[in-house]
C-alpha positions in Angstrom: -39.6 18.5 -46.5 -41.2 17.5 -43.3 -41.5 14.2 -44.0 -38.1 14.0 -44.7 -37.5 16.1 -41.4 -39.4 13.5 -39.9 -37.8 10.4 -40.8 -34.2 11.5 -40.2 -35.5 12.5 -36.9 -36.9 8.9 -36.6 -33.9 7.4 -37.7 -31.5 9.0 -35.0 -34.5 7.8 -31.7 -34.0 4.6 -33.7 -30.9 4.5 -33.8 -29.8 6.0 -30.5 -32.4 3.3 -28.7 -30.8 0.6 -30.8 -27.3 1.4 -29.2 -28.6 2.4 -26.1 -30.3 -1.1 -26.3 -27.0 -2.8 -27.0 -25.0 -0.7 -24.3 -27.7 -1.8 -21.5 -27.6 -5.7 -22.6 -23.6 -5.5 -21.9 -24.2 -3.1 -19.3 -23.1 -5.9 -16.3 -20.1 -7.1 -18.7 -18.4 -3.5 -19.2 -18.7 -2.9 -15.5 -16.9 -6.3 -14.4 -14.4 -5.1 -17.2 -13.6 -1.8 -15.7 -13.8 -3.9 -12.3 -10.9 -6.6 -13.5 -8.7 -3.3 -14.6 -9.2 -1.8 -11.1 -8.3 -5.2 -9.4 -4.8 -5.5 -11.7 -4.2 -1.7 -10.9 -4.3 -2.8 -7.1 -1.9 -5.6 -7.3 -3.6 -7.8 -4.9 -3.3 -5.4 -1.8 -7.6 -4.5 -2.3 -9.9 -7.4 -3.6 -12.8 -6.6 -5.3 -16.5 -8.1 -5.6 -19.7 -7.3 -7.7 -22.2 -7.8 -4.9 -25.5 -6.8 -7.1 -26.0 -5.1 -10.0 -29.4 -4.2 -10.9 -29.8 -3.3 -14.7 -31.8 -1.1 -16.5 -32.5 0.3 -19.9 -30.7 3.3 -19.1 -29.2 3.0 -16.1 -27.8 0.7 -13.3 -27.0 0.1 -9.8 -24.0 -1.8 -8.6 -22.8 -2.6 -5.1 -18.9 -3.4 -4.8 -17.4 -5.0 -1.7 -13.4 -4.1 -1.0 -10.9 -6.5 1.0 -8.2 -5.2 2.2 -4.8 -7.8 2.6 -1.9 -7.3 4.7 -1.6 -4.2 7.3 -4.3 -3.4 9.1 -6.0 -0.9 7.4 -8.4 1.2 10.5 -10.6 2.7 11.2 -11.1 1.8 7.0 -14.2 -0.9 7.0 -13.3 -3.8 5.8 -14.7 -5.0 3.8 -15.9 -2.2 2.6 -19.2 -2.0 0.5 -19.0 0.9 -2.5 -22.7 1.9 -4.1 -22.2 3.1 -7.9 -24.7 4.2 -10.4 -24.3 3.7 -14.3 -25.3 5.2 -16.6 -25.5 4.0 -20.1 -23.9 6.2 -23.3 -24.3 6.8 -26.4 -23.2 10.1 -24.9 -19.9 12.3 -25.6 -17.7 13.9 -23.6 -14.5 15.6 -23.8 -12.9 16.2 -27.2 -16.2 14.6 -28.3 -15.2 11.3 -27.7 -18.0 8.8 -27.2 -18.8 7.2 -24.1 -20.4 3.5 -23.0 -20.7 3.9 -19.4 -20.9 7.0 -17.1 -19.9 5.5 -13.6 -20.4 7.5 -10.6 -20.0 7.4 -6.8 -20.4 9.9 -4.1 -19.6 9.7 -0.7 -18.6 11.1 2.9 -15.3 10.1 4.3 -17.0 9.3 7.5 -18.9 6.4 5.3 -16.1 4.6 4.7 -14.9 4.3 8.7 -15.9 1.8 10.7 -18.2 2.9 13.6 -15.6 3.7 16.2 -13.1 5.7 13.5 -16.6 7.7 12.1 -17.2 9.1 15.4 -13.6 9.8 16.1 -13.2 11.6 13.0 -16.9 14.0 13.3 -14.6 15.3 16.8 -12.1 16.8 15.1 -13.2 17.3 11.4 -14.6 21.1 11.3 -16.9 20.4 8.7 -17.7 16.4 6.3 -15.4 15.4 3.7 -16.8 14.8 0.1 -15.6 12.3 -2.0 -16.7 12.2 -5.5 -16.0 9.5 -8.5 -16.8 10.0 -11.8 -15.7 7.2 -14.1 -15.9 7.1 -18.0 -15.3 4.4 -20.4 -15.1 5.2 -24.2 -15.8 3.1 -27.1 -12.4 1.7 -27.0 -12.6 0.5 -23.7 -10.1 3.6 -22.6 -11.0 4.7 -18.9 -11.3 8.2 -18.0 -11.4 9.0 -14.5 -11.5 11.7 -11.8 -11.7 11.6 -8.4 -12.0 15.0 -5.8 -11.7 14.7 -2.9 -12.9 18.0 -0.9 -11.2 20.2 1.6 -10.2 18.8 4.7 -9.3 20.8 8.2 -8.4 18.8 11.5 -8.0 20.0 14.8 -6.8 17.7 17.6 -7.9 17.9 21.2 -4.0 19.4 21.5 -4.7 22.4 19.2 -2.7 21.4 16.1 -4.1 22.3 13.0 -4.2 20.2 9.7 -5.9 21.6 6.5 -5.7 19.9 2.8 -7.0 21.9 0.3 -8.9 20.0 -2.3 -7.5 17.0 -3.5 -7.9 15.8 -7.5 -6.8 12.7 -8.8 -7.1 12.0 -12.4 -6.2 9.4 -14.8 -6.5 7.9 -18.3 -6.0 3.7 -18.9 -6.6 1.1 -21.7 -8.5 -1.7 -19.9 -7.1 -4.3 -21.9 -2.9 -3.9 -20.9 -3.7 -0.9 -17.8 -1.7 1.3 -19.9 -2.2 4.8 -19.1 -1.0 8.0 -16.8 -2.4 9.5 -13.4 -1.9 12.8 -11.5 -2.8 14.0 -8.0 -2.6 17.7 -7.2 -3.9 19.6 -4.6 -2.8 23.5 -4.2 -2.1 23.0 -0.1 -1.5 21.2 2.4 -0.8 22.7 5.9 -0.1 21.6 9.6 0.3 23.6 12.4 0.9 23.9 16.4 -0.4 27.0 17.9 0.9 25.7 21.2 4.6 25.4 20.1 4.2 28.1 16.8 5.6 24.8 14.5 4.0 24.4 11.5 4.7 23.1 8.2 2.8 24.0 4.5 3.0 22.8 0.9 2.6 24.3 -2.1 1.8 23.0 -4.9 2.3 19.2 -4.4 1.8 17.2 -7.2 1.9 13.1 -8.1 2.5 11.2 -11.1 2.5 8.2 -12.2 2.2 6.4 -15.5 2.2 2.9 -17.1 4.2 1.0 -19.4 3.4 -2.4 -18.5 2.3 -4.4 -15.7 3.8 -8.1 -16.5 1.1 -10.9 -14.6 3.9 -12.2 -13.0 6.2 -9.6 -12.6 6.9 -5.9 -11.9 4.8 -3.1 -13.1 7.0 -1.0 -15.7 6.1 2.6 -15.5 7.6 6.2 -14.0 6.5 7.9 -10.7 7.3 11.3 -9.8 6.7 13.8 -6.9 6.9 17.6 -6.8 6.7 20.2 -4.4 6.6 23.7 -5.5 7.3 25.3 -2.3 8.0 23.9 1.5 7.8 26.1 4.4 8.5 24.4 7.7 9.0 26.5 11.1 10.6 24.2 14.2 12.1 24.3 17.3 15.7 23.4 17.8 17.3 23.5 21.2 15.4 26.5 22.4 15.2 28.3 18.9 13.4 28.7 15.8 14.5 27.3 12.8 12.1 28.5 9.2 13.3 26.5 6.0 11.8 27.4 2.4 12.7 25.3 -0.4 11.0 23.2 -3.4 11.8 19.5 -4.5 11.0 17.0 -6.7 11.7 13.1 -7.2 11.1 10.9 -9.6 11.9 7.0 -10.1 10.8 5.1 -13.4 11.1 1.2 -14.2 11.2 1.0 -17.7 11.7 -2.3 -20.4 13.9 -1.5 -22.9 14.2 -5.0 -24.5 12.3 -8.0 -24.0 15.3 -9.3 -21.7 16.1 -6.2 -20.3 15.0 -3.3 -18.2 16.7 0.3 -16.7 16.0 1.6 -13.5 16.4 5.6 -13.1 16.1 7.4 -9.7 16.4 11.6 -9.6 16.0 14.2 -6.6 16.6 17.4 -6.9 16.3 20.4 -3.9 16.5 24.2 -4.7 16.6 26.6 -1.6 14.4 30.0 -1.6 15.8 32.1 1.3 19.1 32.6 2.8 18.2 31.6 6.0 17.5 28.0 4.7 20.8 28.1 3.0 22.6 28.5 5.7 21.1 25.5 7.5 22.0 23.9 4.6 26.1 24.9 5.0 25.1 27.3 2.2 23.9 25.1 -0.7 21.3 26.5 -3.1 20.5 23.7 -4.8 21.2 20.0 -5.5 20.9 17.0 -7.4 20.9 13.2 -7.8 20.3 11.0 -11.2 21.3 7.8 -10.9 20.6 4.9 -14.0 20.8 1.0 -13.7 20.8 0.2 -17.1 20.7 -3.5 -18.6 19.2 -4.9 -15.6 18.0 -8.4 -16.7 14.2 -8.8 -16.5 13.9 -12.5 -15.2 16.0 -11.2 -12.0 13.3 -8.5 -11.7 10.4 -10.9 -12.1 11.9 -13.3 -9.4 12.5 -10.4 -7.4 8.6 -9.6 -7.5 7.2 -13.1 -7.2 9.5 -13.4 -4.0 7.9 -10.3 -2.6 4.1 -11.3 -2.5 5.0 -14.6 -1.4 6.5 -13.1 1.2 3.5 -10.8 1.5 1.4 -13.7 1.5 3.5 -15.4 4.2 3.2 -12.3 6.6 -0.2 -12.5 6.1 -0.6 -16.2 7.4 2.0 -15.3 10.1 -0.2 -12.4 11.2 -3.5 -15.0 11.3 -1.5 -16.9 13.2 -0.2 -14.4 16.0 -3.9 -13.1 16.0 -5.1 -16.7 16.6 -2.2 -18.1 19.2 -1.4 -20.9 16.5 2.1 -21.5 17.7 2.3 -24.3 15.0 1.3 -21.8 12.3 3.4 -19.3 13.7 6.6 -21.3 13.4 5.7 -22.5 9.8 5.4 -19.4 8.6 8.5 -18.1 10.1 10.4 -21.2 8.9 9.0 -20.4 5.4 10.5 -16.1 5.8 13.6 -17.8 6.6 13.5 -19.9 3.1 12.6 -16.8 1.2 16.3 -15.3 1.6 17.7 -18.5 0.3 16.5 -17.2 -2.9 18.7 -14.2 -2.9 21.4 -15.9 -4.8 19.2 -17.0 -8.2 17.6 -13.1 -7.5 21.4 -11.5 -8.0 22.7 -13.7 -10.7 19.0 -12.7 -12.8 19.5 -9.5 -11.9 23.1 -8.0 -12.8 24.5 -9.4 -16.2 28.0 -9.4 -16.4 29.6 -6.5 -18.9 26.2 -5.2 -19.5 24.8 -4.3 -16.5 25.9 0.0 -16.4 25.7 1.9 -13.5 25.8 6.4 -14.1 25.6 8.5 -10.9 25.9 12.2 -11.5 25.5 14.5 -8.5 25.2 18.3 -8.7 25.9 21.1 -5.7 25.1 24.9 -6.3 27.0 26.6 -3.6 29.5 29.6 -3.6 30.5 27.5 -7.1 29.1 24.3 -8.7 30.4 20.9 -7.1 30.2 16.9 -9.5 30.3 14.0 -8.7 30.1 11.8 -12.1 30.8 7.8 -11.6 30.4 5.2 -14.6 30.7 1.6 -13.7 29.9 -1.7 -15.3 29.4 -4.9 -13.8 32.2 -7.5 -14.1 31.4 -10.0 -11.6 30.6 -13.3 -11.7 27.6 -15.2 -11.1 27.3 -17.3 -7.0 27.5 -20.6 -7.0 27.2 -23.0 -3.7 24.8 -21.7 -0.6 23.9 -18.7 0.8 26.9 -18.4 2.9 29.3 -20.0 0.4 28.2 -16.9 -1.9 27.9 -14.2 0.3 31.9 -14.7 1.4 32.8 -15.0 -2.4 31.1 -11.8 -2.6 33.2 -10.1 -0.1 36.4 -12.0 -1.1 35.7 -10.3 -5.0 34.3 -6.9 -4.3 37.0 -5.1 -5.8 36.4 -6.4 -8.9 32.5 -6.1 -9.2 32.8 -3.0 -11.4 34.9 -1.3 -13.7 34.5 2.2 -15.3 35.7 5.9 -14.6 34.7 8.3 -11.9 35.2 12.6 -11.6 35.1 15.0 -8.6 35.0 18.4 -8.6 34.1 19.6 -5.0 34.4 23.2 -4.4 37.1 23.6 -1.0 34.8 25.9 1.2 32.2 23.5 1.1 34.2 20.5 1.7 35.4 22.3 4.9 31.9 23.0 6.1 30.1 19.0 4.7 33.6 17.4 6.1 35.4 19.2 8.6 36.9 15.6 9.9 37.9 14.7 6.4 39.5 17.7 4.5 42.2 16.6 5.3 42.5 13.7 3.1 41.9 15.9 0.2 45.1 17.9 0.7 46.8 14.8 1.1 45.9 14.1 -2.1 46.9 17.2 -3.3 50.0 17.0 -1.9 51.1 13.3 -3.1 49.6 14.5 -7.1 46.7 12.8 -7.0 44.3 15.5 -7.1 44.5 19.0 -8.2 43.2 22.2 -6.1 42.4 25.1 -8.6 40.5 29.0 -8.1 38.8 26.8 -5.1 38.4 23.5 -6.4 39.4 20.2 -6.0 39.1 18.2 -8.6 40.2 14.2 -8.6 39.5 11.8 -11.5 40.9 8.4 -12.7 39.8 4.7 -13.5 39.2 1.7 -11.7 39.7 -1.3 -13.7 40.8 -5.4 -12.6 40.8 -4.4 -9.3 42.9 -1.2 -9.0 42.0 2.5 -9.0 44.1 4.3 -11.7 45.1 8.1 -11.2 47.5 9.6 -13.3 48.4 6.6 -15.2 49.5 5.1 -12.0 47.8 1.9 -10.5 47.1 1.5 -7.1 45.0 -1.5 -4.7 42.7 -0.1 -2.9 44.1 -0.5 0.7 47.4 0.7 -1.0 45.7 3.7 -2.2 44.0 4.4 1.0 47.6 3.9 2.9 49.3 6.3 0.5 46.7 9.1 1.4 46.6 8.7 5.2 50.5 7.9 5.2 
């Protein structure tokens, strides 16, 4: 029995050195893989180096330079070297999944300022800032990451206050397409003026984002969202002081729904918590917006993209240049901005397909009732032809028939009065000429707008005839 004990206790030290063996002879190769997945992930705005990496059987140490393109990024370093120690698995971790590389960094905000912004910041932080990285990649190349970011509390030479409660970052990718979702929270964030008794705190703030695809040469597919549980502000306003409460959210996602094609949704909402806020907003509890581009073609979205970091890249060379008095420089590069809106024509006629491109708004207010807004449209026009001008005059000449498709009011009469008091007006006149109806409070206005003309009741009408009849 203990020889058998013995053995199978053997064979697991065996076998454990033989991957841990394995692990540490690819150690260098894992890490430039997880390094290639954070350079896609940054889209070109931070460059990243492998320095040195000093192996080990079970550990490492690797030394990463960041660049930093475009805007000036101070008092940041750049470049900015990043120390990291691996360690090498087998090892598990949560939901007993194994893990290849353990990768970790710890450092102090101040570290990662140049000289000048270091010393700036030791003034007025209260105590250091921690950051720590912990970085795990399984066995099927998934990474699993965490970053916290510790407390934070500010205090300027003028008495204002900022604190930011711990902040946590955590995501989960697939190195080999960047796959994957991410989530920042942090329970507060908080700003205040003794001095002037302003302030301004947030509750529960949290970030998303996740991944569907980021294309080499194109857009990144994915949704993004932002959400604030609570948001207390206290301000001055011409000699009083204003308190709003209220909570919000946003959200915007890019997604491919065909190889061709691709829809575009957008959505804020706002909710109110006190009546005091409600009446700064002309007494709205809450509101919403969803808006959906649907059908938008996927080679306009890709030219769309490439024509952005060229112009990145452009800006760049025209900010060398300014920096350097290269007036030759500076005028190529400003020549070669001016080229880039050329473009716009090939970026439009991509983009929005005709009959097939959709647009749906719907807008919600919660007031004394509930106010709608619903619009439906699809794209009718016609590709540009000729030059930038040439296009942009057809444009104008055609814009009434760019879209067809149905739209629906209901707008409650007290608000209207208080959101529009210059315009309320045209809404009775709409009553009056039977083009709208005014019911327990509410106007409501619907119809169709097809070849040009807005329909109402089964009666056509141009636009400028339309607008006429209402102001007549």
């Amino acid at each position: 029995m203990k020889k058998i004990l013995l053995w199978s206790v053997g064979l697991v030290v065996l076998v454990f050195l033989g991957w841990r063996g394995y692990i540490s002879g690819h150690g260098e190769e894992y890490f430039r893989q997880y390094l290639d997945g954070s350079k896609r992930l940054q889209q070109g705005v931070v460059h990243l180096e492998l320095k040195k990496y000093l192996n080990g059987f079970s550990s490492a140490e690797a030394l990463v330079e960041a660049r930093f393109s475009g805007a000036d990024v101070s008092p940041l370093r750049n470049p900015l070297p990043i120390e990291s120690r691996i360690d090498y698995g087998p090892f598990f971790f949560s939901e007993l999944r194994p893990g290849l590389l353990r990768i970790t960094t710890h450092k102090r905000l101040s570290e990662l300022l140049t000289k000048k912004g270091a010393e700036e910041l030791r003034r007025s932080l209260e105590r250091p800032v921690k950051i720590d990285y912990l970085g795990i990649m399984d066995w099927g190349h998934v990474m699993h990451e965490e970053l916290l970011l510790s407390s934070i509390r500010v205090r300027e030479a003028n008495m204002s206050v900022a604190t930011v409660s711990p902040v946590r970052i955590e995501g989960t990718y697939r190195l080999s397409d960047l796959r994957g979702h991410w989530t920042l929270t942090t329970p507060r964030i908080e700003f205040e003026n003794p001095k002037t008794r302003e302030s301004l705190k947030i509750e529960g703030l949290s970030a998303g984002m996740s991944i569907q695809e980021i294309e080499k040469e194109g857009p990144i597919f994915g949704r993004y969202s932002l959400n604030a549980q609570r948001i207390r502000a206290v301000f001055a306003n011409a000699g009083s002081r204003e308190r709003l409460d209220f909570g919000g959210s946003m959200r915007i996602g890019l997604e491919k729904t065909t190889p061709k094609l691709a829809t575009l949704k957008l959505g804020i909402a706002l909710h109110s918590e006190d009546n005091a806020t409600r009446t700064l907003w002309k007494g709205i509890h809450s509101a919403s917006l969803d808006l959906t581009l649907k059908n938008l073609g996927i080679e306009g979205l890709r030219r769309l993209s490439a024509l952005e970091k060229e112009r990145q890249a452009i800006q760049e060379r025209l900010a060398t240049a300014v920096g350097g008095n290269d007036d030759l420089a500076m005028q190529k590069a400003i020549l070669a901005l001016q080229a880039l809106d050329k473009r716009w024509i090939d970026i439009y006629n991509a983009l929005l397909i005709p009959r097939k491109t959709t647009l749906h708004l719907e807008e919600t207010i919660e007031a004394s009732q509930r106010s709608r807004l619903l619009l439906d449209l699809r794209y009718t026009g016609q590709p540009l032809q000729g030059d930038a001008m040439t296009a942009m005059i057809s444009l104008l000449a055609h814009a009434d028939r760019l879209a067809e498709g149905r739209f629906d009011l209901t707008l409650e009469k007290s608000l209207a009065k208080r959101l529009y008091p210059n315009g309320i007006f045209v809404l009775d006149s709409m009553v009056d000429k039977n083009l709208a109806t005014l019911k327990a409070g509410l106007y409501h206005l619907e119809g169709e707008i097809k070849k040009g003309k807005i329909i109402i009741n089964g009666t056509k009408y141009a636009p400028q005839e339309l607008m006429m009849l209402i102001l007549m």
